[in-house]
C-alpha positions in Angstrom: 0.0 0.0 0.0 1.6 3.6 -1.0 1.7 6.3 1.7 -0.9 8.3 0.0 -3.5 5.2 0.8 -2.7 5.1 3.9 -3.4 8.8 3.9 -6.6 8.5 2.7 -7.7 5.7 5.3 -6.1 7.7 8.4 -8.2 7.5 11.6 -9.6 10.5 12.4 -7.5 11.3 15.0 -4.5 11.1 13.2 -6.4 14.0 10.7 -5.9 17.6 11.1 -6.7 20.9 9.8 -4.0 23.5 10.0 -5.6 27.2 8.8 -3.0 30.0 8.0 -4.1 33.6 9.2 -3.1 36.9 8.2 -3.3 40.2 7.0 -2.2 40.3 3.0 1.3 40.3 2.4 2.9 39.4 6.1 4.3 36.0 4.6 1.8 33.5 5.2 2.8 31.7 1.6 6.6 31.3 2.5 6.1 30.1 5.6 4.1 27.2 4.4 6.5 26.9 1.2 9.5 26.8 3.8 7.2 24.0 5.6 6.4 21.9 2.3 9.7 22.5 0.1 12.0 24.3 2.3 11.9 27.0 -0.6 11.4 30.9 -0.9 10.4 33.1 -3.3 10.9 36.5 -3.1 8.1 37.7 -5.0 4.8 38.8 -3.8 1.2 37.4 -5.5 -1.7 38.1 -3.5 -3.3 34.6 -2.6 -6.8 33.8 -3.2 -6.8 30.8 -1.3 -4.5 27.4 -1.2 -4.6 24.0 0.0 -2.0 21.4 0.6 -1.6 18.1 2.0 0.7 16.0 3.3 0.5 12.3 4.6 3.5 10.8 6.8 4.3 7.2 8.3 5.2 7.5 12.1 6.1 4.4 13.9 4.0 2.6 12.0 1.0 4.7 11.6 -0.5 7.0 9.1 -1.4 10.5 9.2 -2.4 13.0 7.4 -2.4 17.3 7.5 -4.3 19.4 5.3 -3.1 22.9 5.1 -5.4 26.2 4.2 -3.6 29.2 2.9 -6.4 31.8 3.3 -6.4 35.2 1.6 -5.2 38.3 3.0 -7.8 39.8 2.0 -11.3 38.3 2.3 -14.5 39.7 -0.3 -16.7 37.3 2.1 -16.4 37.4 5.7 -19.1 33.6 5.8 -15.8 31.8 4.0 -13.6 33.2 6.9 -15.7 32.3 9.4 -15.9 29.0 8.0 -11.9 28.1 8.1 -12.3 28.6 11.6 -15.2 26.1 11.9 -13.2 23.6 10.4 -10.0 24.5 10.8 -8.0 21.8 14.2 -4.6 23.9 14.6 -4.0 27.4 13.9 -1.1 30.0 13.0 -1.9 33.6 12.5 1.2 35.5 11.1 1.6 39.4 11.2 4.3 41.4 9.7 6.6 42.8 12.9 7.6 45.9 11.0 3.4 46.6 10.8 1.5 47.9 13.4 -1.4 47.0 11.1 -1.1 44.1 10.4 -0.9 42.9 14.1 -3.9 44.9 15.0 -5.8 42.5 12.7 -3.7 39.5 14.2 -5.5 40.5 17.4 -9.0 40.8 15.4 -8.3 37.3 13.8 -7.7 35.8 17.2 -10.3 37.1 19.2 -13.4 36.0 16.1 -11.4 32.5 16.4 -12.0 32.4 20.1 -15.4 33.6 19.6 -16.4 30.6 17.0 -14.7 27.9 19.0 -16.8 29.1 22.3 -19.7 26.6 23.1 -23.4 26.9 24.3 -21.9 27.7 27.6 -19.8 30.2 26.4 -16.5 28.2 27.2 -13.8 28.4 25.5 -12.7 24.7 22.8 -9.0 24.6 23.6 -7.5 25.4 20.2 -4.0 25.1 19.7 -2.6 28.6 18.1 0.8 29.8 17.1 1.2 33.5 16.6 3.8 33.9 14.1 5.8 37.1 14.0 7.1 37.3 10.4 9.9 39.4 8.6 13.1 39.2 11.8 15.2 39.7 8.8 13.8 43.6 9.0 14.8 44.1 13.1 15.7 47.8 12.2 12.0 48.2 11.0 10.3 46.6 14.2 7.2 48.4 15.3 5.5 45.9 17.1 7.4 44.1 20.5 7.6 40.6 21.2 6.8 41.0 25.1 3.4 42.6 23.8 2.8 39.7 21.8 3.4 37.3 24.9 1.3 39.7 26.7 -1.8 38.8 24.1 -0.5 35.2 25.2 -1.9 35.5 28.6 -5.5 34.6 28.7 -7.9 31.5 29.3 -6.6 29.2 25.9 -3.5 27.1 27.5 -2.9 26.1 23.8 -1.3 29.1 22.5 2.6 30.5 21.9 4.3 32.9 19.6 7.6 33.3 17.6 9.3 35.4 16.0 10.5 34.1 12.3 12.4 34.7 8.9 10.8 33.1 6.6 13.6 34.2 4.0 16.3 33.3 5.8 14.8 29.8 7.7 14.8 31.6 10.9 12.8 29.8 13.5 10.4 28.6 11.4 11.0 24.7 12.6 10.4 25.7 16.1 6.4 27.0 14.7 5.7 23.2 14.0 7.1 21.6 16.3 5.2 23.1 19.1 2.1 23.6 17.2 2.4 19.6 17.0 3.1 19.2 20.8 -0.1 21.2 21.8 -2.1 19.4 19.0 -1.0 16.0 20.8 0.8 15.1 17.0 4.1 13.5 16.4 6.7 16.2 16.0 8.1 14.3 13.4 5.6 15.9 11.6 8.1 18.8 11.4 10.4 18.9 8.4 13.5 17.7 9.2 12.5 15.2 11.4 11.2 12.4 8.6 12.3 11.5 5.3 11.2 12.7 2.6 8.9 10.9 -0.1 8.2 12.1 -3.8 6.0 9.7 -5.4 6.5 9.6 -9.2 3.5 9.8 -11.6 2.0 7.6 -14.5 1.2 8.7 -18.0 -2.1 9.4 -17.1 -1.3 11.7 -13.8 -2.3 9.5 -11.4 0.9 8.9 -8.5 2.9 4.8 -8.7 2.5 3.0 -5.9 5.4 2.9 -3.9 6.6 0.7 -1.3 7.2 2.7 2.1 8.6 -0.8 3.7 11.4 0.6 6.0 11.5 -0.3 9.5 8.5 0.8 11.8 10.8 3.5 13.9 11.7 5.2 10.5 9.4 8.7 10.0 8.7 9.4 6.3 6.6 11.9 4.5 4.7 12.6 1.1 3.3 15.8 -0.3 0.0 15.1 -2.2 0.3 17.1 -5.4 -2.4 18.4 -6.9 -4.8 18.0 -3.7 -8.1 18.8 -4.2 -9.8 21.3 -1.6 -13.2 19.6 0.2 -16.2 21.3 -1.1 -17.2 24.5 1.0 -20.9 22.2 0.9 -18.3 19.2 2.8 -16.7 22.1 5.0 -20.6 23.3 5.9 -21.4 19.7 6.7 -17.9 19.4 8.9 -18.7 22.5 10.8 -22.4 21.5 11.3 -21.1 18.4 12.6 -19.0 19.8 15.1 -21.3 21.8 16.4 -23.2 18.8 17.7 -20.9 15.6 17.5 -17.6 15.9 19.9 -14.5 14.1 18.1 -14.8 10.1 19.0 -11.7 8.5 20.8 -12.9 5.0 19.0 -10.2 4.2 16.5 -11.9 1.3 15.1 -15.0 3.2 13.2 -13.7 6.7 12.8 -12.0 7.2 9.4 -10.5 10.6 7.7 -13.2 11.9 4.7 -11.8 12.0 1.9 -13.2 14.6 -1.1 
């Protein structure tokens, strides 16, 4: 069975969502690029929105993480609020040479607090990285790290923040690995802590099957190409869902959905 299958048969446990946050242009593209290919570009496109996915093999077991770019700047506030429905894991990045751009970090966390609240008005743990962007630009600071650990403070446990480059590969690792730790994930989910897997493709587009036979211990890790975004009709359905059906410990029944 190729690692991709075993992807797509993940328990849901082993399944999250990670949603990237931001104003437009703070960098939330190269940070996932760094994540996937270990790449920059220093070129600026506005994104729409993206999605990625990547399936690994730890110790034995598959999972999988689906990544949402989401646009800087968004023409319909319902799509929004919907990433944070169905979003698991969160980073929200903000440009620290932009007092702007942090105000609306601030915005972005408080309406994801607000749609992860219950009935009872308590507070989902969510696990939530705050990701300070552009440390390659010190000289142009404007906004302080201590104030950012100071927004840190508060009734979510599951939170942190760092300080990055995503042009220079500046503490960007660090992001992942503790947005794994809180979200109770292998943090050999972080780059450089499997091996890499690039499946090769038939005539007809469709990705060989490859053997992933190593031993158990060994971490490895695929990136879907070309995968397909769930209907926003799926992500309605997801967040309906949660909304009434808590996440089921039972491994035996619970699979991933696949669109």
């Amino acid at each position: 069975m190729s690692l991709l299958d075993r992807g797509a048969s993940a328990p849901e446990e082993n399944c999250r969502r990670l949603v990237v946050l931001g104003s437009s242009n703070v960098g939330k593209t190269s940070i996932i690029v760094r994540f996937l290919e270990n790449t920059f570009v220093d070129t600026h496109t506005p994104t729409i929105e993206d999605f990625h996915r990547k399936v690994y093999k730890i110790r034995g077991e598959a999972y999988r993480l689906d990544i949402l770019d989401t646009a800087g700047i968004h023409p319909f506030p319902a799509i929004r609020r919907l990433s944070y429905a169905t979003g698991d894991i969160f980073i929200i990045v903000y440009d620290l040479t932009s007092r702007h751009s942090f105000n609306e970090c601030q915005d972005i966390l408080e309406q994801l607090y607000a749609s992860k609240q219950g009935a009872d008005d308590v507070l989902s743990p969510v696990p939530v990285v705050l990701v300070g962007n552009k440390l390659d630009r010190e000289n142009a600071r404007t906004v302080s790290f201590s104030e950012v650990k100071g927004l840190c403070e508060g009734s979510n446990p599951l939170i942190d923040c760092f300080e990055v480059s995503a042009k220079f590969n500046s503490n960007l690792e660090k992001i992942f690995i503790r947005l794994f730790e809180m979200a109770k994930l292998p943090v050999e989910m972080s780059p450089s802590m499997h091996r890499k897997v690039t499946p090769s493709y038939t005539g007809n587009n469709k990705p060989r099957r490859f053997n992933i036979g190593r031993k158990v211990s060994e971490a490895c890790g695929v990136l879907q190409m070309n995968a397909r975004r769930p209907s926003v009709a799926t992500d309605l359905m997801v967040a309906k869902n949660r909304g009434s059906v808590k996440r089921s410990d039972s491994k035996e029944t619970r699979r991933c959905t696949i669109q």
